[in-house]
PDB file of N, CA, C and O in Angstrom:
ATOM      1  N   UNK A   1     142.186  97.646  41.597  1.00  0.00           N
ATOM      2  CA  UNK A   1     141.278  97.217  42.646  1.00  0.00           C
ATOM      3  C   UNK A   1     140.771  98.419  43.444  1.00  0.00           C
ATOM      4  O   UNK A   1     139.631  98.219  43.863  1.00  0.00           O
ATOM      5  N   UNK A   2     141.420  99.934  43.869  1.00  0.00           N
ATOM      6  CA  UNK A   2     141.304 100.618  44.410  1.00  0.00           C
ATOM      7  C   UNK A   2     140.352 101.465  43.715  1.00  0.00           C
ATOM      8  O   UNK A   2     139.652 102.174  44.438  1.00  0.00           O
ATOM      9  N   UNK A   3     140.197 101.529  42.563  1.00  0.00           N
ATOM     10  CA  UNK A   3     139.401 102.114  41.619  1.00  0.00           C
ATOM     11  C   UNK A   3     138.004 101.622  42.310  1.00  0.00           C
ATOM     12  O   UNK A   3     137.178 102.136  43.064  1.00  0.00           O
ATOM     13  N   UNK A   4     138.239  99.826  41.386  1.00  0.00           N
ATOM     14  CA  UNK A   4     136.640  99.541  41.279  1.00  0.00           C
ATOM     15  C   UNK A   4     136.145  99.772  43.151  1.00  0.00           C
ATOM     16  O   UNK A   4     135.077 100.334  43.394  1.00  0.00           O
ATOM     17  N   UNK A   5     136.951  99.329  44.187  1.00  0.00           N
ATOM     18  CA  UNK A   5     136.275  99.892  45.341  1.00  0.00           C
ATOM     19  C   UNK A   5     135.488 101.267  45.478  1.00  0.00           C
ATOM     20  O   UNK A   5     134.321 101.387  45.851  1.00  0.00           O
ATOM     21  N   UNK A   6     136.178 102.067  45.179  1.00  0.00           N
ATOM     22  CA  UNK A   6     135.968 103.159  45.210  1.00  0.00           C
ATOM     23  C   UNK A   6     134.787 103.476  44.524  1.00  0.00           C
ATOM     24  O   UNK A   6     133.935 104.193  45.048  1.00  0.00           O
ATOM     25  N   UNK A   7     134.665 103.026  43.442  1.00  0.00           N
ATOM     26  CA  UNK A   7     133.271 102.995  42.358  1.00  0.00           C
ATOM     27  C   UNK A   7     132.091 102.084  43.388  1.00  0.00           C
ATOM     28  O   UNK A   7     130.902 102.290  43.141  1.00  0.00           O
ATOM     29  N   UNK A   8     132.333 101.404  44.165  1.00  0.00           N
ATOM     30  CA  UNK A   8     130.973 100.731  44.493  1.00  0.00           C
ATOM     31  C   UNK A   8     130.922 101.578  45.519  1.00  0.00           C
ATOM     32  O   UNK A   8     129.868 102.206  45.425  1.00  0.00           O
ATOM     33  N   UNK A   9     131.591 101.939  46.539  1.00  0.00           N
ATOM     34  CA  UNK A   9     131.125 103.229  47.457  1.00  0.00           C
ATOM     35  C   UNK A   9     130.311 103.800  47.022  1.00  0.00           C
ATOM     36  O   UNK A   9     129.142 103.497  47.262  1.00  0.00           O
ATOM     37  N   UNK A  10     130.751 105.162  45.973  1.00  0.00           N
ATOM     38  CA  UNK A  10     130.342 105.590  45.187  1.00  0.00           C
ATOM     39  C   UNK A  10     129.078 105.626  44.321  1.00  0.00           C
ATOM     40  O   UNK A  10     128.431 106.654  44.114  1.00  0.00           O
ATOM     41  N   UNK A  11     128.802 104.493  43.865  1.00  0.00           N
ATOM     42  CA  UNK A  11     127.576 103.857  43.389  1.00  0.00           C
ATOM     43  C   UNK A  11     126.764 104.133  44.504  1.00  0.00           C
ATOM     44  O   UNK A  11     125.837 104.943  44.518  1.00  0.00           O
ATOM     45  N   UNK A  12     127.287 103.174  45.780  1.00  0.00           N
ATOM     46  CA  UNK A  12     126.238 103.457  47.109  1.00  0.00           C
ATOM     47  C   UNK A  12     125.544 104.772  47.521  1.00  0.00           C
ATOM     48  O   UNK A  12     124.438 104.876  48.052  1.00  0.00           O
ATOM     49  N   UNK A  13     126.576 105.960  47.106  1.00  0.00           N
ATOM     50  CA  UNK A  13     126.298 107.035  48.071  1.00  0.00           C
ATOM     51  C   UNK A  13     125.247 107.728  46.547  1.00  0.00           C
ATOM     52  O   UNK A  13     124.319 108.514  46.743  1.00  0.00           O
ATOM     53  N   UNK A  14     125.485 107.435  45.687  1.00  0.00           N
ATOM     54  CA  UNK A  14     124.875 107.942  44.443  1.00  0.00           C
ATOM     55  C   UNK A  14     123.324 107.281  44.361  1.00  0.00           C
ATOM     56  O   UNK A  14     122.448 108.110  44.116  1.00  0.00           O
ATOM     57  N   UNK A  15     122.981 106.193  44.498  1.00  0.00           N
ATOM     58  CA  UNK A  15     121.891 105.300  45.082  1.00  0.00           C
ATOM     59  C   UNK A  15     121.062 105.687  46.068  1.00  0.00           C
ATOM     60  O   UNK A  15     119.832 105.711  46.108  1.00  0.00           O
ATOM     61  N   UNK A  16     121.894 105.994  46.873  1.00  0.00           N
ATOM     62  CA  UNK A  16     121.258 105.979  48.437  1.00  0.00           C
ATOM     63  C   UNK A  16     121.211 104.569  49.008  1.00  0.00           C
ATOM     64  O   UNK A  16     120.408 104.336  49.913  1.00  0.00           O
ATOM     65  N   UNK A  17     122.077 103.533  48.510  1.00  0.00           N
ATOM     66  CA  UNK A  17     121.988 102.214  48.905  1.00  0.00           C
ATOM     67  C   UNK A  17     122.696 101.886  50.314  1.00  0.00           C
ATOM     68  O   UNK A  17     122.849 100.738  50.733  1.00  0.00           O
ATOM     69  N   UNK A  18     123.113 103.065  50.994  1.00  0.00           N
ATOM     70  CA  UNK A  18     122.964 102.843  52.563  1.00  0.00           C
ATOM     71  C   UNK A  18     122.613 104.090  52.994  1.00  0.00           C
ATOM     72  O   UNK A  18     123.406 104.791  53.624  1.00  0.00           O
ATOM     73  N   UNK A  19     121.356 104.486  52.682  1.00  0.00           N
ATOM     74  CA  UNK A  19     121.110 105.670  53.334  1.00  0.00           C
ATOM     75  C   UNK A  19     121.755 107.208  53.129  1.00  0.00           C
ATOM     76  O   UNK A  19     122.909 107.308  52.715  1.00  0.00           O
ATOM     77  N   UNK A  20     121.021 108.307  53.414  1.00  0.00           N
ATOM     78  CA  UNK A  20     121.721 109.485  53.141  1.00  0.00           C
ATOM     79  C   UNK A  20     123.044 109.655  54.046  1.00  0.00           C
ATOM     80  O   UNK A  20     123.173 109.633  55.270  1.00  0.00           O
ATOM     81  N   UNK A  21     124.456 109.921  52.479  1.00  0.00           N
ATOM     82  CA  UNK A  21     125.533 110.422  53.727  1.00  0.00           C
ATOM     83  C   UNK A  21     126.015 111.271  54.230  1.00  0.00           C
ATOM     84  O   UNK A  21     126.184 112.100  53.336  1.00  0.00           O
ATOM     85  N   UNK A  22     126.468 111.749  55.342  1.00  0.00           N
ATOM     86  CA  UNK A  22     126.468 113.152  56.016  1.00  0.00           C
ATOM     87  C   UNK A  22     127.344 114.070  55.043  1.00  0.00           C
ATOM     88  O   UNK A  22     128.096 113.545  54.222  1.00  0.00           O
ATOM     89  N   UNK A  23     127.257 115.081  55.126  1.00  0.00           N
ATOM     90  CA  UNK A  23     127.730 116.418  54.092  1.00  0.00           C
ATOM     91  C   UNK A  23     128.941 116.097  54.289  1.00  0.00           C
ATOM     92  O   UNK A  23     129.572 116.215  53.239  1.00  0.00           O
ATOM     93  N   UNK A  24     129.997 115.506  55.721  1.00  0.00           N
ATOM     94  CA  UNK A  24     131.572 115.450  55.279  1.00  0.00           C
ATOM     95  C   UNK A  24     131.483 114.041  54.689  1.00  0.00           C
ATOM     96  O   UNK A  24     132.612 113.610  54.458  1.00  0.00           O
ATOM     97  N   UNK A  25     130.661 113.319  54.421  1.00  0.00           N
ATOM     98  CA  UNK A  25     130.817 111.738  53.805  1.00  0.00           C
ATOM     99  C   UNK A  25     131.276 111.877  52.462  1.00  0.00           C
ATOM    100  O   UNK A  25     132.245 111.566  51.769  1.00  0.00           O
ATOM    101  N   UNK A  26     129.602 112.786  52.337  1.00  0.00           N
ATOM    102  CA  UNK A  26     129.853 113.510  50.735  1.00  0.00           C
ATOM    103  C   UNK A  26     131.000 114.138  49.780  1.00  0.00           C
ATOM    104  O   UNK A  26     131.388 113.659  48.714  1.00  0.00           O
ATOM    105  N   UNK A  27     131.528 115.522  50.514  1.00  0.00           N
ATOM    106  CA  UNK A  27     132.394 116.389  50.912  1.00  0.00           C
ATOM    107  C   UNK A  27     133.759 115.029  50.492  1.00  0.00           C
ATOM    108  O   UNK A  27     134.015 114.895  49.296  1.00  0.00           O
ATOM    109  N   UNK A  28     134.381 114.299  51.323  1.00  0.00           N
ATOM    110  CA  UNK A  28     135.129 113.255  51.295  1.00  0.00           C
ATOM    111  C   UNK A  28     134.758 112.525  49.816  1.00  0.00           C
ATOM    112  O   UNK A  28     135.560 112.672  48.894  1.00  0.00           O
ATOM    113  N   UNK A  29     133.517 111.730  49.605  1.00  0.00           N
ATOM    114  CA  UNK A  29     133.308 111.460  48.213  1.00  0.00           C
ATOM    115  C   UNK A  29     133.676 112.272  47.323  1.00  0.00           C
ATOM    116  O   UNK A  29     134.732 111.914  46.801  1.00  0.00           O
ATOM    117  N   UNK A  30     133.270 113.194  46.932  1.00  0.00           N
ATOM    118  CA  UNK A  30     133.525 113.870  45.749  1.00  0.00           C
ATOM    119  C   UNK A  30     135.030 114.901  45.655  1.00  0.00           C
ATOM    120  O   UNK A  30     135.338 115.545  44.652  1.00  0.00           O
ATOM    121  N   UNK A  31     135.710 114.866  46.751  1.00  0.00           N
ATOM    122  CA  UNK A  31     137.248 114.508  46.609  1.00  0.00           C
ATOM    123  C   UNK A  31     137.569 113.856  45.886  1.00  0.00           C
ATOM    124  O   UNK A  31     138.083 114.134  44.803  1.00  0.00           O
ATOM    125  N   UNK A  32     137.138 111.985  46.702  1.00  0.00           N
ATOM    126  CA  UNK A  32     138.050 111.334  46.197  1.00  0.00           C
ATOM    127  C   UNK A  32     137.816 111.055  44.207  1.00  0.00           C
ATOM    128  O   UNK A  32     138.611 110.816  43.299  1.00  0.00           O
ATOM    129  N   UNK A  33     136.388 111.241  44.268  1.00  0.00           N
ATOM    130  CA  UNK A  33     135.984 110.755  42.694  1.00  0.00           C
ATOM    131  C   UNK A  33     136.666 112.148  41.708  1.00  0.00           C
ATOM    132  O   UNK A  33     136.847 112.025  40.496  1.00  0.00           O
ATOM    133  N   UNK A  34     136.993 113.458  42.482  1.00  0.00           N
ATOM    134  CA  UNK A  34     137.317 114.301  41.535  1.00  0.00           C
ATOM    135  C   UNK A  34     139.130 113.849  41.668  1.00  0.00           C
ATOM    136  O   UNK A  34     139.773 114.775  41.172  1.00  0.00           O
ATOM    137  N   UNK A  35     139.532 113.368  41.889  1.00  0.00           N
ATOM    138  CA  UNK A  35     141.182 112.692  42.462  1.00  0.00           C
ATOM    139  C   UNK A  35     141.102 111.603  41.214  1.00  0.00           C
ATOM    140  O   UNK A  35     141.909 111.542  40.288  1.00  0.00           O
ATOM    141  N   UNK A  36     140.224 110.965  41.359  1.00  0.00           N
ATOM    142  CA  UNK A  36     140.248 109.969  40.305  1.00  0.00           C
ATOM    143  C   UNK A  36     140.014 110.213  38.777  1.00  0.00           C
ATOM    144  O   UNK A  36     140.638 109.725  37.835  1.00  0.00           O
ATOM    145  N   UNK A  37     138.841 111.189  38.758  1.00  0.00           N
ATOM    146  CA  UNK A  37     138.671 111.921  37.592  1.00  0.00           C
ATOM    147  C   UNK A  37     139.852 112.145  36.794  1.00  0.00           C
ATOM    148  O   UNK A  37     140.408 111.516  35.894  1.00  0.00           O
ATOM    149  N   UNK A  38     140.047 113.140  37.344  1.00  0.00           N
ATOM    150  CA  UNK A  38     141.482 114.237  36.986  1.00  0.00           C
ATOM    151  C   UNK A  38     142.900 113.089  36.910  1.00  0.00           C
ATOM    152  O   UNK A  38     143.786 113.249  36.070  1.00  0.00           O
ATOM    153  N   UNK A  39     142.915 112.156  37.739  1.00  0.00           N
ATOM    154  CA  UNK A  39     144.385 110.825  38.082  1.00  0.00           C
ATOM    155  C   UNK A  39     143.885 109.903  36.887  1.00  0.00           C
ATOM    156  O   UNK A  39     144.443 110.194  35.829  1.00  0.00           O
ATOM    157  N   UNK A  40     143.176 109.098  36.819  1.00  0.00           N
ATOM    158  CA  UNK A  40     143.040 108.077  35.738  1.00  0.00           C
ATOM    159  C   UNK A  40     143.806 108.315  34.459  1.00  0.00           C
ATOM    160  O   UNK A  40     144.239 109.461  34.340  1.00  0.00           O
ATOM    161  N   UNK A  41     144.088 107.396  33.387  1.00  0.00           N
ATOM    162  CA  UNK A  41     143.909 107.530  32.409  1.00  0.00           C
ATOM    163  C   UNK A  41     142.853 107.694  31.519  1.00  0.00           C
ATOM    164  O   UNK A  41     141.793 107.157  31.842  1.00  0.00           O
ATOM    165  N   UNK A  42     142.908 108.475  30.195  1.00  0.00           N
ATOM    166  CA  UNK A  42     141.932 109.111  29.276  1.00  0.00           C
ATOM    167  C   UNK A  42     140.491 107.829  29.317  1.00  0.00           C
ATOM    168  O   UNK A  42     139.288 107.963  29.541  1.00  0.00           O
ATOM    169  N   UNK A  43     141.384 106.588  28.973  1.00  0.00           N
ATOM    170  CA  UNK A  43     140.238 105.834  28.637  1.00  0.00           C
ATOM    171  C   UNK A  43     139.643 105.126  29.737  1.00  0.00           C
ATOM    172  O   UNK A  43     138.751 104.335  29.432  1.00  0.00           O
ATOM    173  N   UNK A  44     139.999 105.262  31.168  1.00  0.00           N
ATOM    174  CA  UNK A  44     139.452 104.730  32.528  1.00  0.00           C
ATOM    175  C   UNK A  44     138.390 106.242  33.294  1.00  0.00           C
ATOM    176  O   UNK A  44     137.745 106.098  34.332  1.00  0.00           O
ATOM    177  N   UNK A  45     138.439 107.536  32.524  1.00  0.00           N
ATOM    178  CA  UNK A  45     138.433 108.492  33.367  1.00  0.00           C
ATOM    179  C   UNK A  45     136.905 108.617  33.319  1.00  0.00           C
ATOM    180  O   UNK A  45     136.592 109.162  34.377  1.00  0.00           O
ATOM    181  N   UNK A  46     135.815 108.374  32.599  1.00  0.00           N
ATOM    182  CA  UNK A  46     134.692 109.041  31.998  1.00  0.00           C
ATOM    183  C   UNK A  46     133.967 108.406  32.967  1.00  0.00           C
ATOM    184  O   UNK A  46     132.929 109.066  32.937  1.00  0.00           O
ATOM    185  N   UNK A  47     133.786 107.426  33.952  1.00  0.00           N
ATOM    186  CA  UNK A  47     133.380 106.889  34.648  1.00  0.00           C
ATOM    187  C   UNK A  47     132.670 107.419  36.329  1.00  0.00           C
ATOM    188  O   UNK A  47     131.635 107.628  36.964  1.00  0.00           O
ATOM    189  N   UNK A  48     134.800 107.411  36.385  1.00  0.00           N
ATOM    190  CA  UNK A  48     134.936 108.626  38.200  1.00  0.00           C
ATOM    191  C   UNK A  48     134.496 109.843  37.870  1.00  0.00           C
ATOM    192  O   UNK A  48     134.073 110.394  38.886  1.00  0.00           O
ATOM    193  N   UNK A  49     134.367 110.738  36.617  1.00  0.00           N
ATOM    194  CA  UNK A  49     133.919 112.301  36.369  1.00  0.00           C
ATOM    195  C   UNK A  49     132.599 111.810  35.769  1.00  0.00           C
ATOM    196  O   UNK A  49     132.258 112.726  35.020  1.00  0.00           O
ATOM    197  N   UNK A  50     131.669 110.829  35.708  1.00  0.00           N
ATOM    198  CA  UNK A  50     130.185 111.178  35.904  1.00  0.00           C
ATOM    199  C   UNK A  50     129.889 111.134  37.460  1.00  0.00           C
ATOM    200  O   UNK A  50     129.359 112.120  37.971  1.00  0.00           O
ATOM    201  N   UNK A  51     130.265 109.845  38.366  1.00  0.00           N
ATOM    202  CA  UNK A  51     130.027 109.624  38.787  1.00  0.00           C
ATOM    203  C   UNK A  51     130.275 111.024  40.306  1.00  0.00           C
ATOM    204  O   UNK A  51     129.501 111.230  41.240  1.00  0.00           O
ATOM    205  N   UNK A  52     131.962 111.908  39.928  1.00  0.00           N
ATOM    206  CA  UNK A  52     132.043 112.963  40.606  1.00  0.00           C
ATOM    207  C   UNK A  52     131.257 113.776  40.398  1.00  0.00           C
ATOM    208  O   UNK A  52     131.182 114.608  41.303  1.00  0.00           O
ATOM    209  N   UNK A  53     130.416 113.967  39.344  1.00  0.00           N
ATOM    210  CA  UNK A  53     129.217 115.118  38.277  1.00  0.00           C
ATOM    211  C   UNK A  53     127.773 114.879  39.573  1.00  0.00           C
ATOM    212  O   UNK A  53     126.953 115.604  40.136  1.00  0.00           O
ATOM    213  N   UNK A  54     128.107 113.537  39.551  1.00  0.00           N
ATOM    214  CA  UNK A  54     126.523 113.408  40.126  1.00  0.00           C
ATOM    215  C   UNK A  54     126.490 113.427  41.784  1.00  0.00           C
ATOM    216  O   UNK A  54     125.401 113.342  42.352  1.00  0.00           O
ATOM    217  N   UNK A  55     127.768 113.546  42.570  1.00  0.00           N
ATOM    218  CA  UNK A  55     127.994 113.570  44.091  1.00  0.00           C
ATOM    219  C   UNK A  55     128.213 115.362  44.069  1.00  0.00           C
ATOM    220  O   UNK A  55     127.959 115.903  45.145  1.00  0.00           O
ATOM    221  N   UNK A  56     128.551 116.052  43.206  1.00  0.00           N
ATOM    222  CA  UNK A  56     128.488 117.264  42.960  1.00  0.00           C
ATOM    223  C   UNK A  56     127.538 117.950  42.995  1.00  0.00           C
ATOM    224  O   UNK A  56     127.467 119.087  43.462  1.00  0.00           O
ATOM    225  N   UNK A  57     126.137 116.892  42.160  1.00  0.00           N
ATOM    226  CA  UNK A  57     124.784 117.842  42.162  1.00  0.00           C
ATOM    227  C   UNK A  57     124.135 117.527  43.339  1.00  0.00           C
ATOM    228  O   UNK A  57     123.164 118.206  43.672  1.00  0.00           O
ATOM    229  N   UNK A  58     124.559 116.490  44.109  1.00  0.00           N
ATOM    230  CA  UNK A  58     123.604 116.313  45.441  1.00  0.00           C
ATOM    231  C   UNK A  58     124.390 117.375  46.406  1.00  0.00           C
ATOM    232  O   UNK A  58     123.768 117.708  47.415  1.00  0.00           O
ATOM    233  N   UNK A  59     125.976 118.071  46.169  1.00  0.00           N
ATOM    234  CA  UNK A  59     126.514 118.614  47.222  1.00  0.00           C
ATOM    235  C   UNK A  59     125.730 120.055  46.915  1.00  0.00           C
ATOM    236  O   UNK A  59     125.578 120.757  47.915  1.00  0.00           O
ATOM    237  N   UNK A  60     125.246 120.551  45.735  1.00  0.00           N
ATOM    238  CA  UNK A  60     124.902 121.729  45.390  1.00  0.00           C
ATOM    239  C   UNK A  60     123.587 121.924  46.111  1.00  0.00           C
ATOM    240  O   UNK A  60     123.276 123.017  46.585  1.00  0.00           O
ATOM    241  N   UNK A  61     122.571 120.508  46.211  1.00  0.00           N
ATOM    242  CA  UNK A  61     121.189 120.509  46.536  1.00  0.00           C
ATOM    243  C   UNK A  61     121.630 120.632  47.853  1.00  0.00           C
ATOM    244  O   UNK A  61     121.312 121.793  48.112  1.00  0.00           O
ATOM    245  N   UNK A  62     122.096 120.229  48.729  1.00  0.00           N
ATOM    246  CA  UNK A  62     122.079 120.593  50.030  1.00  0.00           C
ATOM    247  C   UNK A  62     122.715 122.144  50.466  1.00  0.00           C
ATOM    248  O   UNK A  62     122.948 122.531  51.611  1.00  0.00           O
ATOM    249  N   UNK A  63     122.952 123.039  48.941  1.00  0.00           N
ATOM    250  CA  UNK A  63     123.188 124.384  49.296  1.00  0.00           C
ATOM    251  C   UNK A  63     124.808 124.361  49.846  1.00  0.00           C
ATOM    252  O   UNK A  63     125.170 124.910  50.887  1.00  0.00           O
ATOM    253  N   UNK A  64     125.666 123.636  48.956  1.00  0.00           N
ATOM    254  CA  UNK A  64     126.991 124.060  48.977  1.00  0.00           C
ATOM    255  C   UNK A  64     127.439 124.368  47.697  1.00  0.00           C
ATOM    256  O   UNK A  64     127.097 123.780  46.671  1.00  0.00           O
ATOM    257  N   UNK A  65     128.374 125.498  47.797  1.00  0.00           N
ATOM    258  CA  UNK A  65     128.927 125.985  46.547  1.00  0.00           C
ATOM    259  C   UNK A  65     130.748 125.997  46.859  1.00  0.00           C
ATOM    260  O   UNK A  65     131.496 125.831  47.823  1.00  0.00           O
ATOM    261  N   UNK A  66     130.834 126.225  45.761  1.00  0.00           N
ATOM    262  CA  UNK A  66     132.489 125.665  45.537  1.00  0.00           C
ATOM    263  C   UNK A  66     132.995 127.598  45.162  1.00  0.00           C
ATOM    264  O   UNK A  66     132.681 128.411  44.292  1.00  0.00           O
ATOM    265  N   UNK A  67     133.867 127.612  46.332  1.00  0.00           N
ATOM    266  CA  UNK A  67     134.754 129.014  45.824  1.00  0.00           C
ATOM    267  C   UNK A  67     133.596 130.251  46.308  1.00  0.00           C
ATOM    268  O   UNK A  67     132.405 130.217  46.615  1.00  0.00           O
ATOM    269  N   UNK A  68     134.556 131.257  46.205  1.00  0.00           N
ATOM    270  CA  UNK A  68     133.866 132.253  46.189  1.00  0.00           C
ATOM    271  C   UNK A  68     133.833 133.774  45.055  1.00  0.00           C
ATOM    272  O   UNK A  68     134.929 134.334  45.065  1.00  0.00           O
ATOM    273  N   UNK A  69     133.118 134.244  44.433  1.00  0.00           N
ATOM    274  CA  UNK A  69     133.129 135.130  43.196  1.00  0.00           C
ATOM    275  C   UNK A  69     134.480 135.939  43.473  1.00  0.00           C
ATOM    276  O   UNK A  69     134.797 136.452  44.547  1.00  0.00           O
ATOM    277  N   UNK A  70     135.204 135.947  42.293  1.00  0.00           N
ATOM    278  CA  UNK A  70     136.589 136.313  42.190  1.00  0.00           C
ATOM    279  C   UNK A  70     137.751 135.719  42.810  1.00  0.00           C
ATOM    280  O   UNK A  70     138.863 136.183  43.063  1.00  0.00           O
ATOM    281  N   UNK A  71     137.251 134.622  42.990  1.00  0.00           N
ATOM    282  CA  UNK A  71     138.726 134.249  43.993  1.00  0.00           C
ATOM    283  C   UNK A  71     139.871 132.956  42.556  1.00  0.00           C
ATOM    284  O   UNK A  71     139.787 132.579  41.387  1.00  0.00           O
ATOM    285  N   UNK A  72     140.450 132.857  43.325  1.00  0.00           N
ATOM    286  CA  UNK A  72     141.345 132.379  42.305  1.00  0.00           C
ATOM    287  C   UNK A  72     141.019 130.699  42.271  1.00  0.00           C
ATOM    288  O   UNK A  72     140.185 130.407  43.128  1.00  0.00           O
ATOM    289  N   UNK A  73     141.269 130.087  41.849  1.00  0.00           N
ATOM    290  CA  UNK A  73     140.483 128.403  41.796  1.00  0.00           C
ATOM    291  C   UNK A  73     141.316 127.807  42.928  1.00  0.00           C
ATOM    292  O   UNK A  73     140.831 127.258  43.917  1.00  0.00           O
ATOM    293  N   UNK A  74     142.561 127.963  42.695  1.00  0.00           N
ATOM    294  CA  UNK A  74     143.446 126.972  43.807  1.00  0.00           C
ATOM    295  C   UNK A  74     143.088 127.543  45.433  1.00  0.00           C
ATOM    296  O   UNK A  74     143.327 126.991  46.507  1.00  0.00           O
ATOM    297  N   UNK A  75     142.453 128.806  45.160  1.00  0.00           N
ATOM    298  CA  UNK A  75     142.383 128.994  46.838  1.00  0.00           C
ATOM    299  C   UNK A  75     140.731 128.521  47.150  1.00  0.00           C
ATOM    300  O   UNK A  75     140.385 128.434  48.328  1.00  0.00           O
ATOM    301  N   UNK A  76     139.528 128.159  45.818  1.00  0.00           N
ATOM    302  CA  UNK A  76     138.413 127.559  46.245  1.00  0.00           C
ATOM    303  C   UNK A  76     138.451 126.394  47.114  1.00  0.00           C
ATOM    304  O   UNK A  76     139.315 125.550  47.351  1.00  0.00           O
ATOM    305  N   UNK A  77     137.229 126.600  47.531  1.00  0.00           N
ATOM    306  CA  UNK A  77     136.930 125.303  48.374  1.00  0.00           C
ATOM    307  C   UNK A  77     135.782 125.124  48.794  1.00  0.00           C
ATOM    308  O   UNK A  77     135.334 126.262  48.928  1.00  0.00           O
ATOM    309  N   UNK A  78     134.754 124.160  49.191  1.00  0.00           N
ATOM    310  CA  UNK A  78     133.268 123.605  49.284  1.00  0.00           C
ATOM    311  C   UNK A  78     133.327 124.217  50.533  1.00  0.00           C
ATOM    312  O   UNK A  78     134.302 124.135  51.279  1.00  0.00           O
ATOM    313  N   UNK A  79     131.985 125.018  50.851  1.00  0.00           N
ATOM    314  CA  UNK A  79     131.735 125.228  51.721  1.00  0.00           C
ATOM    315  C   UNK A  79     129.645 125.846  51.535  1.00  0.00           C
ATOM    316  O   UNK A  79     128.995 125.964  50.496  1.00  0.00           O
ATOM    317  N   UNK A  80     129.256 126.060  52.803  1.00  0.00           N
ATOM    318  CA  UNK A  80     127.624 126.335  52.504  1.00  0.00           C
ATOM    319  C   UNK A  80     127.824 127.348  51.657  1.00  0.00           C
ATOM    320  O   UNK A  80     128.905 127.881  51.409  1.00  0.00           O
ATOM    321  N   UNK A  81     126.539 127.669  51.113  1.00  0.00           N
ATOM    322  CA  UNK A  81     126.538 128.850  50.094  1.00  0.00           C
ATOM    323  C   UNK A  81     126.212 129.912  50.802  1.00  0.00           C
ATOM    324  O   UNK A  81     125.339 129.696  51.643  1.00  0.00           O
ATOM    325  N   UNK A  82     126.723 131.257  50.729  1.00  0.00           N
ATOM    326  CA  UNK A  82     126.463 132.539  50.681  1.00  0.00           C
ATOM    327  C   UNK A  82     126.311 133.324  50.031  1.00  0.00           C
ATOM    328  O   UNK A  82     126.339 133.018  48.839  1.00  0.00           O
ATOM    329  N   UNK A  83     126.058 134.809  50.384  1.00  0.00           N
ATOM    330  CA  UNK A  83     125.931 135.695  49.090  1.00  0.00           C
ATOM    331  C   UNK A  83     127.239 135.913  48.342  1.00  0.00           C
ATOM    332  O   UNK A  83     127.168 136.105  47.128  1.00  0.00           O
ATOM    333  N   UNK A  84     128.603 135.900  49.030  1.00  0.00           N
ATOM    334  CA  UNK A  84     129.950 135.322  47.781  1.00  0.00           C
ATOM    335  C   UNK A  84     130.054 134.715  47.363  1.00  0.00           C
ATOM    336  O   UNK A  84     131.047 134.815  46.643  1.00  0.00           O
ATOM    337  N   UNK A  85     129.346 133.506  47.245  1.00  0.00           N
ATOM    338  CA  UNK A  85     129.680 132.462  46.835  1.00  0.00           C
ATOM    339  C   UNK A  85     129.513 132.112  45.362  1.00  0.00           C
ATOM    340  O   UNK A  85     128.542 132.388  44.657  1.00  0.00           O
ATOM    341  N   UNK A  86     130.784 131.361  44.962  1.00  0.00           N
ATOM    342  CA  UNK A  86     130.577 130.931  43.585  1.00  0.00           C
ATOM    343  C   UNK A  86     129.339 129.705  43.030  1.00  0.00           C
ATOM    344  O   UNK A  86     129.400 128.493  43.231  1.00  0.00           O
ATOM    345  N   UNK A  87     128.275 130.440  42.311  1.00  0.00           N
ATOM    346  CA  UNK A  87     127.593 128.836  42.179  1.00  0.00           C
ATOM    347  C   UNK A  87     128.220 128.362  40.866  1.00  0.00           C
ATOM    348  O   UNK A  87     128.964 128.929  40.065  1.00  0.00           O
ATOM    349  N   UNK A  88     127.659 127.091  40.906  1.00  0.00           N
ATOM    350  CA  UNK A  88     127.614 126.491  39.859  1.00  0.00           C
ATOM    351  C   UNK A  88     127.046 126.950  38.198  1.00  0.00           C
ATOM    352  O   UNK A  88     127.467 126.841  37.047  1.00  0.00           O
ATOM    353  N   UNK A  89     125.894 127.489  38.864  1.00  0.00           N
ATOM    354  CA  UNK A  89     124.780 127.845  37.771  1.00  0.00           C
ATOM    355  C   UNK A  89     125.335 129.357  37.180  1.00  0.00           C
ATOM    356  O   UNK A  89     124.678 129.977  36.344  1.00  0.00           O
ATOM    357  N   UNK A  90     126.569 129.838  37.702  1.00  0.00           N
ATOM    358  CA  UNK A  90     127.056 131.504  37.950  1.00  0.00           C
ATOM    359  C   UNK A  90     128.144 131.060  36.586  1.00  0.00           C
ATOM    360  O   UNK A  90     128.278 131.931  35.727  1.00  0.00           O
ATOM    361  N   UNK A  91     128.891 129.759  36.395  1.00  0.00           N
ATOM    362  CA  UNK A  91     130.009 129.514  36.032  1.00  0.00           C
ATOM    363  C   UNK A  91     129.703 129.633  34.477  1.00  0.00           C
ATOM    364  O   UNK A  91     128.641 129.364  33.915  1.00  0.00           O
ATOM    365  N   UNK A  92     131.008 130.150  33.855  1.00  0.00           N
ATOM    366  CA  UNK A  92     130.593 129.608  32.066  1.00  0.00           C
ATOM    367  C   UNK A  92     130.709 128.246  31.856  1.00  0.00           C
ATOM    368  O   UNK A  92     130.470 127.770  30.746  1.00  0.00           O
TER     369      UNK A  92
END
């Protein structure tokens, strides 16, 4: 049940079916859908990791990038983009 909730949020904020949500709404979304991604099982997972894919590309359009060039992954974290910053488009 916590899933499919989570998926109609989700859906919403992917829609725009209540309006644009603020960068920590977002930020908070694509937590929880990358939590689910990565937590599910194999055959429940393909769902929460499009749906984290696509709260990802709206976090990038508003000019946030994840990590910064050379840093180690566990110490990344979302924040605006700068000139350290790891993009997306930078990654193999």
């Amino acid at each position: 049940m916590r899933v499919l909730v989570a998926a109609v949020v989700l859906c919403g904020f992917v829609s725009g079916a209540y309006g644009a949500p603020s960068d920590k709404q977002l930020l908070d979304a694509v937590q929880q859908a990358n939590s689910e991604c990565r937590g599910l099982p194999p055959d429940e997972r393909e769902e929460a990791c499009q749906k984290r894919d696509q709260l990802v590309g709206r976090l990038t359009e508003r000019g946030y990038c994840y990590g910064l060039k050379g840093q180690v992954g566990a110490d990344m974290r979302w924040h605006r983009c700068g000139p350290r910053s790891q993009r997306l488009e930078d990654q193999p």
